[in-house]
C-alpha positions, 0 to 999 in steps of 0.5 A: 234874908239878903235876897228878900232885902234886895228885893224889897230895896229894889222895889222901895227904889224904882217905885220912889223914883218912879212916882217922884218923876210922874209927880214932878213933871205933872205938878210943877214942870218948870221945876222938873227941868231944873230938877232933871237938867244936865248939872241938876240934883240927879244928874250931879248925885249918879257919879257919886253912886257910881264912884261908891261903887268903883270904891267898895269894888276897889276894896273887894278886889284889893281884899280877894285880888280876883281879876273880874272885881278888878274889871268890875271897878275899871268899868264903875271908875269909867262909868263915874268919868262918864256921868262927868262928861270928862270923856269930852271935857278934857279934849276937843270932842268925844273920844267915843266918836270916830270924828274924834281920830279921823279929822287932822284938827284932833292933836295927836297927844289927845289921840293918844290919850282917847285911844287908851280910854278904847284899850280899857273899854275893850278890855273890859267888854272882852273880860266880860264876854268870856262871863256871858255864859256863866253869868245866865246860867247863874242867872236861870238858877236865881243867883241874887248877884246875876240878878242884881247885875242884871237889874242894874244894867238893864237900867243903864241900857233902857236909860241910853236909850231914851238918851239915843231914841231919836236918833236910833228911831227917827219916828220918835222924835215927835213922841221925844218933843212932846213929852221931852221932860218926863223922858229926861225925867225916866232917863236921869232916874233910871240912871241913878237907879241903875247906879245904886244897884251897882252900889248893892252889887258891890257890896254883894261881892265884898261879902263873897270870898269866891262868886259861886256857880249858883245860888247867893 
């Protein structure tokens, strides 16, 4: 029952969100740019997401003390941060470019506090390297978590993407100029799809004592 509910969410989810930016951007463009702006409806409505699902993370790990729910809310905490742009707000540049470290106009306290941000990024991407291979497996046996895991950061890669197409395939940026609102549109979208798919995993694991090695 769970799994034909997440699965018909998905689809009212991506379908809604799909007709709404072909709507918006072929009716109205104008409206579509404020719509889908930096500091617009979606893009102030995703941290939120993301900040529910680093909360009812938070729960599931405060209620099983399991290391991997705890890597789970980090890595949903960090990504509300993200959608806020604090990883720039609160310092001179990004603490995600090497400029940031390198140059010697950086003060050293900002370092300091960027090369923290780095040690909970590592963790987290070293925690998960060691699930990689459980996690497809689980994933070939149908597992409704793998898959909601794998749906929600498919969206999140394809969204960087289209955020990074030009400068990672430079004969691109014609197709970026030409249809510039309908490829923020897809981005900001599959951003927040992606953001209430990790809201459903969550929730998934609050309702999993122990995460099995196959099937939900």
């Amino acid at each position: 029952m769970i799994r034909r509910i997440y699965y018909f969410s998905l689809y009212i989810l991506t379908s809604t969100a799909a007709i709404m930016t072909f709507y918006l951007v072929n009716q109205d463009k104008a409206f579509a740019v404020s719509f889908f702006k930096e500091g617009g409806p979606i893009e102030q409505i995703t941290p939120v997401l993301f900040l529910i699902a680093s909360l009812l993370a938070g729960i599931s790990f405060i209620k099983h003390q399991v290391n991997l729910r705890f890597v789970f809310t980090l890595a949903m905490a960090l990504a509300t941060m993200r959608e806020l742009d604090w990883h720039k707000a609160w310092t001179t540049d990004s603490v995600l470019k090497s400029r940031f470290y390198l140059n010697d106009i950086t003060p050293l306290y900002e370092k300091i506090i960027g090369g923290g941000v780095i040690l909970l990024l590592l963790y987290i991407a070293v925690s998960l390297a060691w699930k990689v291979k459980p996690w497809l497996q689980n994933l070939l046996q149908g597992q409704l978590l793998s898959w909601s895991i794998f749906f929600a950061l498919s969206s999140m890669v394809g969204a960087k993407m289209l955020d990074s197409m030009v400068r990672l395939f430079p004969f691109t940026a014609d197709i970026k100029t030409d249809n510039a609102v309908m490829l923020i549109g897809i981005e900001e979208t599959m951003e927040l799809v992606s953001a209430s798919l990790f809201i459903f995993t969550a929730l998934l694991l609050l309702r999993m004592k122990i995460i099995p090695p196959i099937h939900s």
